[in-house]
C-alpha positions as CSV (number, residue, x, y, z in Angstrom):
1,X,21.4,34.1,-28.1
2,X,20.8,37.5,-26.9
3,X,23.8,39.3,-23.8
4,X,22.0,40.0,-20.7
5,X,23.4,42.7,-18.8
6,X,24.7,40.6,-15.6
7,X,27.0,38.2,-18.0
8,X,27.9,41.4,-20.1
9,X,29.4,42.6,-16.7
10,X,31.2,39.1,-15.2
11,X,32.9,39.2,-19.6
12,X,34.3,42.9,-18.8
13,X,35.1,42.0,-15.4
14,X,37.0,39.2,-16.6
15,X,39.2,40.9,-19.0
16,X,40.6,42.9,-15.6
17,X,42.0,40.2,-14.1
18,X,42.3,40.4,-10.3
19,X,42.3,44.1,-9.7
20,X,40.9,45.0,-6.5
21,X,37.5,46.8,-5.7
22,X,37.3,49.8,-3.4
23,X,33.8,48.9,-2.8
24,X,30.6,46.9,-3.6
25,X,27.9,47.0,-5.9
26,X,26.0,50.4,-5.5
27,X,22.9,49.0,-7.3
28,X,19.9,47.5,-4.8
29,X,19.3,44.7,-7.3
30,X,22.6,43.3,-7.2
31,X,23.5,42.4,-3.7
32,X,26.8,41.0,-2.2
33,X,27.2,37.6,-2.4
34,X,25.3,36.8,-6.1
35,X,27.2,35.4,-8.7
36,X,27.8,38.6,-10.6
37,X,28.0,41.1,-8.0
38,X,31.8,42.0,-8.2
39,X,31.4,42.0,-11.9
40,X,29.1,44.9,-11.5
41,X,30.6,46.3,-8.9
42,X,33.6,46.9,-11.0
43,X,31.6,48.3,-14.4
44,X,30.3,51.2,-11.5
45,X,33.8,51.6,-10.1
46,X,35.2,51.8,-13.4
47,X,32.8,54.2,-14.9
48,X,31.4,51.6,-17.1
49,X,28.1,51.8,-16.2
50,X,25.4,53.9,-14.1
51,X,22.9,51.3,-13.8
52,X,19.3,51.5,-15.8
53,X,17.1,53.4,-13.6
54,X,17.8,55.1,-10.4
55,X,19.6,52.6,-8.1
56,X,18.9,49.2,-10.4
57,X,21.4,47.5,-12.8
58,X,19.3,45.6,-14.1
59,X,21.3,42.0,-14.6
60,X,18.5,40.1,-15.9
61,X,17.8,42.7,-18.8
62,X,19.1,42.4,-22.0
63,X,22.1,44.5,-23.6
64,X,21.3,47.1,-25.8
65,X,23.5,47.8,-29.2
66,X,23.6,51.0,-27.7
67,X,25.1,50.2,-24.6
68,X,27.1,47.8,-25.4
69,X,29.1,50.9,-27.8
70,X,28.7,52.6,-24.9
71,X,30.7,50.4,-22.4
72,X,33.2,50.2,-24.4
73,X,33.5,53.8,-25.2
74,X,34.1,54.0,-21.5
75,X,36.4,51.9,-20.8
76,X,38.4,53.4,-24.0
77,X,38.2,56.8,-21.3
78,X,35.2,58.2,-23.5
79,X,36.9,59.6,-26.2
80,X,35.7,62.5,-28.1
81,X,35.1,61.3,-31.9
82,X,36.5,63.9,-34.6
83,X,33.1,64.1,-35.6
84,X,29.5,63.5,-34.1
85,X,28.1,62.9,-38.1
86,X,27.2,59.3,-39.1
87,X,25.7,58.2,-42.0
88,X,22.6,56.6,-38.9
89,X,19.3,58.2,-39.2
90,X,18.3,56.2,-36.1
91,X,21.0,57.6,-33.7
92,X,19.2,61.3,-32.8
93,X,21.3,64.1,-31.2
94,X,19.2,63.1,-27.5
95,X,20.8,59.7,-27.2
96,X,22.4,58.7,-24.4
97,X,24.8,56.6,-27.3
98,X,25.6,59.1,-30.1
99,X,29.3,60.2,-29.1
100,X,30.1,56.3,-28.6
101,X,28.4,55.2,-31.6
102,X,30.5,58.1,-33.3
103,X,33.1,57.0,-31.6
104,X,33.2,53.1,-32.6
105,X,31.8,53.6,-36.2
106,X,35.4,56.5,-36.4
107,X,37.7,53.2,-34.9
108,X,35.9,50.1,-36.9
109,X,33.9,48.9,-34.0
110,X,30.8,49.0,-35.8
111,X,29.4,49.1,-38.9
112,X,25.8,49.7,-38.1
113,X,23.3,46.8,-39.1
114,X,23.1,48.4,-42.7
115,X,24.1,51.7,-44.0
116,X,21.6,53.7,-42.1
117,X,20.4,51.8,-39.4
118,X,22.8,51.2,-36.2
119,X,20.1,49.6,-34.2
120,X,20.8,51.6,-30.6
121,X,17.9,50.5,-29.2
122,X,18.1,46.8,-30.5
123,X,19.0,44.3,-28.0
124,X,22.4,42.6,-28.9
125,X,23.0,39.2,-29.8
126,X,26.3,37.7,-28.2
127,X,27.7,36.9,-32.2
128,X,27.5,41.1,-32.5
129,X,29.0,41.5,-28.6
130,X,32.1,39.4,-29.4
131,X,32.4,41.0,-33.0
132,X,32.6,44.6,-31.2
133,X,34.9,43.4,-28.6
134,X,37.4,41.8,-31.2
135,X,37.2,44.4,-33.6
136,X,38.2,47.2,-30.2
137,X,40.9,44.8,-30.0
138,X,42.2,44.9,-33.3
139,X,42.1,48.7,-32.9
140,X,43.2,49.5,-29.3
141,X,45.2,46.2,-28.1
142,X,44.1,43.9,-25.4
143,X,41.0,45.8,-23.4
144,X,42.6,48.0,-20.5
145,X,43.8,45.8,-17.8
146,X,44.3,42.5,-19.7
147,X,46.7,40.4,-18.8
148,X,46.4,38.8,-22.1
């Protein structure tokens, strides 16, 4: 089963527990009141996300492998990597991903989908979601803000 962006959102905003929001959702598609509104109102708050194209979020989209690295490279505080070089020939200097995938291939987070391949532009399955959350555990602790 693939991770659309909306429940990718109300999964991060659950690992904050009941921290408060300055503000709502800036994103036209996701208006106060729908189920997963606060969730993305907190990814924008916390830096998380920017939304897909200018002003949209996108909820009913599904998660990329690339963005997924990247949310999590966020709310790590986008850390440099030592080094921008991985062994992916699919992961080109342009994309919007290559510092987090740098990042999370540097702390164990991922592995790519083979040697070469890291599959930025493949959308993720929930079985590769909860491996990169658990293995950003493992590494880093509970996510920031868990209460667990």
């Amino acid at each position: 089963m693939l991770a659309h962006r909306a429940h990718s959102a109300s999964v991060f905003r659950g690992y904050q527990g009941s921290r408060r929001l300055r503000g709502s959702s800036p994103f036209s598609d996701v208006p106060a009141g729908v189920w997963v509104a606060e969730a993305v109102a907190w990814m924008a708050e916390a830096g998380l996300t920017t939304g897909t194209v200018a002003g949209r979020f996108s909820p009913g989209q599904f998660v990329t492998r690339g963005e997924a690295v990247t949310f999590l490279w966020r709310l790590a505080g986008s850390p440099h990597p030592s080094s921008l070089a991985t062994s992916f020939v699919d992961v080109p200097d342009v994309a919007f991903y290559r510092r987090a995938v740098a990042w999370a291939v540097e702390n164990g987070i991922t592995q790519g989908l083979n040697d070469f391949i890291f599959g930025g532009g493949f959308w993720i399955d929930r079985a590769q979601a909860v491996t990169f959350l658990h293995r950003y555990e493992l590494r880093f602790g509970a996510l920031v803000g868990s209460s667990t």
